[in-house]
C-alpha positions in Angstrom: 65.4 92.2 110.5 66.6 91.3 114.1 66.7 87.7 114.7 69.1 87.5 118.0 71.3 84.5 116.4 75.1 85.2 116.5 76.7 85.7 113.4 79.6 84.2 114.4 81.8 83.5 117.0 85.2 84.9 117.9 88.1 82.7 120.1 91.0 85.4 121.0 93.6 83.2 122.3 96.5 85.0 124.5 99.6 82.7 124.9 102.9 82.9 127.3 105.9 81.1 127.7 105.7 78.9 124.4 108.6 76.6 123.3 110.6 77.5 119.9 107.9 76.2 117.8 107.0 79.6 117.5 109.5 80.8 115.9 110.0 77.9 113.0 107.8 78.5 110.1 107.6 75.1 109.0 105.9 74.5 112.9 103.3 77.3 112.5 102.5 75.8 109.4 102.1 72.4 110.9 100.2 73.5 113.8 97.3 75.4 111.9 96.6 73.0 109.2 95.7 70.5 112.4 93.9 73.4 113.6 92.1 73.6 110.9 90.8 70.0 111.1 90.3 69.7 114.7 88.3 72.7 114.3 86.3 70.9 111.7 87.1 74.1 109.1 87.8 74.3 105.3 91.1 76.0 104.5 91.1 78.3 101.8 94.2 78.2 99.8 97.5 77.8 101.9 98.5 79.7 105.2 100.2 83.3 104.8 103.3 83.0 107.3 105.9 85.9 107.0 108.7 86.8 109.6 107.8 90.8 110.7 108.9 93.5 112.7 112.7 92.6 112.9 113.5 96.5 114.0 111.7 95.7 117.5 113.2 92.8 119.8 109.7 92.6 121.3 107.6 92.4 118.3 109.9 90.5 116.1 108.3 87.3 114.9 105.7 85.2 112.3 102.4 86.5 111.5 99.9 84.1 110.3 96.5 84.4 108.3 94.7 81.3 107.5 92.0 81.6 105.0 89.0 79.4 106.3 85.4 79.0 103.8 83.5 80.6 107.3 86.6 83.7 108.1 89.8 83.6 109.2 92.5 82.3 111.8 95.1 84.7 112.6 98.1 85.0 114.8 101.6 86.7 115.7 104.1 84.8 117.3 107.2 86.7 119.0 110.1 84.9 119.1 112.0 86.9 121.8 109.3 86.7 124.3 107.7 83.4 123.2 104.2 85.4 123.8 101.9 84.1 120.8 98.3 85.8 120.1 96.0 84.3 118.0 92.3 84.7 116.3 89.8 82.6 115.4 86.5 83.7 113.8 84.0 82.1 111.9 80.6 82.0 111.1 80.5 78.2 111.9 80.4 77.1 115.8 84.6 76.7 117.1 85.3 74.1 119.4 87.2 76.3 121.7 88.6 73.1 123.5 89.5 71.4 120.4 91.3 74.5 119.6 93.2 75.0 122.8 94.6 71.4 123.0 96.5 72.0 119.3 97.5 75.1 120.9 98.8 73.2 123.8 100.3 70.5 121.7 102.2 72.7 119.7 103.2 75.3 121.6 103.3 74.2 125.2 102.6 77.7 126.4 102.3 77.9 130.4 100.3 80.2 130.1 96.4 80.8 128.4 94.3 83.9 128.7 90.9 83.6 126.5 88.0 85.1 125.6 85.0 83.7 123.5 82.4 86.3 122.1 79.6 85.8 120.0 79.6 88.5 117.0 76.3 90.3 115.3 75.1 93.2 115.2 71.7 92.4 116.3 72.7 90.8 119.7 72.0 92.9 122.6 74.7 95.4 123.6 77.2 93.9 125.9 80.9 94.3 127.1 83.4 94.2 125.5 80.7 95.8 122.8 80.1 99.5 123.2 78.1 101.6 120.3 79.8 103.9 118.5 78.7 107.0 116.6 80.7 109.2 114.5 80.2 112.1 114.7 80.0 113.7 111.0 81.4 117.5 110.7 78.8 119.6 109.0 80.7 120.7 105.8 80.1 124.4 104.7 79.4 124.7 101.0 
């Protein structure tokens, strides 16, 4: 049944010229338990940080994934071009400017580049959305 309401909403969070917070564990782990609170979220369990993509100098850096009781935060940090990129989703209203001034506190980025989208499948069709259809090979038995 159609009822219009977003499921949930979606903060995608671009970041440039960070300080070295970035690239300290112990920091990412400091800055999204605060996010988590600022948020007004529920963490579930602790937050996954591992170091990834050491081949690449522009990749290299942490990845996060924060359980949350409504979805997820996520993120990758690089450390060689202090870009950052982070998601937020949840099925619970974000405060995107509550989430942007931990950003800002912790990683001082001089640059922010975001987009907010409500999620569901029943909302009207709109960009970035496009429908997709598979297209299913007939198989010959």
């Amino acid at each position: 049944m159609s009822n219009n309401k977003p499921w949930g909403q979606h903060l995608i969070l671009d970041l440039g010229g960070c300080n070295d917070n970035i690239c300290r564990k112990k920091d990412i782990r400091v800055f999204v338990k605060e996010l988590v609170d600022e948020i007004d979220m529920v963490a579930y369990g602790e937050p996954i940080i591992v170091h990834f993509a050491e081949h690449s100098y522009e990749a290299a850096g942490y990845s996060l994934v924060q359980l949350i009781e409504t979805s997820a935060i996520m993120g990758h940090f690089s450390d060689n071009n202090r870009d950052a990129y982070l998601d937020i989703f949840s099925c619970k209203s974000i405060d995107q400017d509550a989430a942007i001034n931990v950003v800002r506190k912790h990683f001082a980025p001089d640059r922010i580049h975001a987009a907010f989208l409500e999620r569901g499948i029943d909302l009207p069709l709109r960009p970035p959305f496009v429908e997709y259809t598979m297209r299913i090979a007939a198989v010959n038995s």
